[in-house]
N, C-alpha and C positions, 0 to 999 in steps of 0.2 A: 540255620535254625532260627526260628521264627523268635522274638521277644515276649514274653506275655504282657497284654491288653492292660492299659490303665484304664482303672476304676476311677472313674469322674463324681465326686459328689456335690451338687448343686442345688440352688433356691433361687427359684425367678427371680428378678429387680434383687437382687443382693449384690454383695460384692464378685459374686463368683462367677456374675456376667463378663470378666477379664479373662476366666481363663477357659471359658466357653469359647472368647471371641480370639484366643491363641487357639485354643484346638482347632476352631476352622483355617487360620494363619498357617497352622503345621499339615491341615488335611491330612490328617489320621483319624483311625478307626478306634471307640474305646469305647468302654461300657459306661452309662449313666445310670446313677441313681437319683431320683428325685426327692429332693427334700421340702416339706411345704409349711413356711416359717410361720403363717397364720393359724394353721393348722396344730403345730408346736413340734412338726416331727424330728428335729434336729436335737429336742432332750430327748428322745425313746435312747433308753438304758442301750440297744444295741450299740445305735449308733456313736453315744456317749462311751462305749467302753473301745472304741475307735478313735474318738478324737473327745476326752474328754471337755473341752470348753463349747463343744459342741457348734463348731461355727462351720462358714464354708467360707472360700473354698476349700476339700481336699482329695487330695487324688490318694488312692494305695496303687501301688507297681512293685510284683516281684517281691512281695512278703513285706515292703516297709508300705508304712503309714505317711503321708506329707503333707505337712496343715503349714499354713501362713502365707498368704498371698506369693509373695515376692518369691517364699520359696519355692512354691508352686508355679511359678511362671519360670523360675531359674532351672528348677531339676526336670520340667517340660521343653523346656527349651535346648539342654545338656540330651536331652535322651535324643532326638533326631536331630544329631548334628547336622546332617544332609540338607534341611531345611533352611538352614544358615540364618536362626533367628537370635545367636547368640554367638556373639565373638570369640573363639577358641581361646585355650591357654597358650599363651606367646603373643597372639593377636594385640597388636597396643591400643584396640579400643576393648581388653578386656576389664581393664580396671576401669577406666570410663564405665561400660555396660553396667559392670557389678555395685561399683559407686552407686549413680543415676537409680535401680532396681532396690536396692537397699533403703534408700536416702525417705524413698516413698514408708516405709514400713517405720522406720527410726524415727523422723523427722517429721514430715509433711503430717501424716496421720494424727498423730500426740497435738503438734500446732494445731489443726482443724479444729480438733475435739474442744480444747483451750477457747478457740476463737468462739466455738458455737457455742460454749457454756457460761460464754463470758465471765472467765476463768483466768485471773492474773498469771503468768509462766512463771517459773521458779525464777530465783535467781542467777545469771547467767551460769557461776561455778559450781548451780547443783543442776541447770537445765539440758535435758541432752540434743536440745536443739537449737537454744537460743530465744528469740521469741518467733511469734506467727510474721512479723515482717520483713526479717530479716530469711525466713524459710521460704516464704513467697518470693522475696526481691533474689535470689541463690535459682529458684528453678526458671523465674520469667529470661532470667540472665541468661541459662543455659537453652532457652528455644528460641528466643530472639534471632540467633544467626539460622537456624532452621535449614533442613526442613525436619530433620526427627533431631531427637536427645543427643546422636554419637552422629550429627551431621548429614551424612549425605547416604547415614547408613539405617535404613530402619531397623528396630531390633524388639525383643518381646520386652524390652523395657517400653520403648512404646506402646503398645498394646496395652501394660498395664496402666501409664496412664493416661493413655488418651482415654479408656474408659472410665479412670477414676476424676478427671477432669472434667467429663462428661456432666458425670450425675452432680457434681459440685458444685458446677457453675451453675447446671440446673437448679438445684436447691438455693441461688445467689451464696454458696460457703464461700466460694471463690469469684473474686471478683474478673470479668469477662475482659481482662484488656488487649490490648491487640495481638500482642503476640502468641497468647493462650487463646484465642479464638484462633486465630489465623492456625494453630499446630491443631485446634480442633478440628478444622473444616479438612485436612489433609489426613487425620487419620480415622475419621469418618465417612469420606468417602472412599475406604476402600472395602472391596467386597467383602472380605470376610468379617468385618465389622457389620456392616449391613445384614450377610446370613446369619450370623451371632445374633441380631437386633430380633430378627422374624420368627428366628427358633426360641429365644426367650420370649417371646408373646405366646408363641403355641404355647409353651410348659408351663405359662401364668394362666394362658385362658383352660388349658384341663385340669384344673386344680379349684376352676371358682365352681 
């Protein structure tokens, strides 16, 4: 018996171009909902009484709701083990995976924000990350040896940040040094990043 269809809910150029560009990673069939951020459709009361902060990504499957990046790449990645985009339980690159996939949602993000608002970080024993330098020099450390996050092994921790890397660098948040370029160019040129890239321009350009 078949599993029931996740319901995709997304917004062009948002952050939920990650788990657009897993769903091509996994090649699975699921339902999309368009949400158009210019527009404001992500506070319509519907969709608000689904995910009240109103953001994207989130998937529903099977009666529950799943909002927040990371977890949306993890509980995507858990559902078609077959795919092998997430290291099993036993697997000893599962805590590696789960770490690296977390780290982004806890740590990186909070730092960004900090950095972009040119915004002093707490101090260290009330910060839950440290500061932005010390978050930065923690990830460039871990792709240095490359070629993905968990080595030799691609995984949807990938995908979440090679796309969140992506737009960062783009926008200079992140500074383009060699080793995050170099992890850039390897998870951009793979296809399903690339059809991810082409189907979010379609669902940008019907929406102007």
């Amino acid at each position: 018996m078949s599993q029931p269809r996740v319901t995709f809910f997304h917004a062009p150029q948002s952050r939920s171009r990650g788990t657009l560009a897993l769903l091509e990673e996994l090649g699975v069939d699921y339902d999309l909902h368009l949400l158009d951020l210019k527009a404001g459709t992500q506070r319509d009361p519907a969709y608000l009484a689904l995910n009240p902060l109103g953001k994207v990504p989130a998937i529903g499957h099977a009666g529950a709701m799943v909002t927040e990046q990371p977890a949306v790449m993890m509980y995507l990645a858990d559902l078609y083990p077959e795919r092998g985009l997430a290291p099993p339980i036993g697997d000893p690159l599962r805590g590696p995976y789960l770490r690296w996939t977390v780290f982004y949602g806890s740590c990186f993000e909070p730092a960004l924000l900090d950095r972009s608002m040119q915004r002093e970080p707490a101090p260290h024993m009330m910060s839950p990350y440290g500061t932005w330098q010390e978050v930065l020099d923690t990830l460039v450390a871990q792709l240095t040896p490359g070629p993905w996050l968990l080595g030799e092994r691609f995984s949807a921790a990938d995908v979440l940040w090679g796309t969140a890397l992506h737009w960062t660098t783009m926008f200079k948040l992140v500074p383009e040094l060699p080793p995050i370029r170099a992890y850039l160019e390897r998870v951009l040129a793979r296809p399903a990043m690339q059809r991810a890239e082409a189907k979010d321009a379609q669902f940008l350009a019907s929406q102007s």
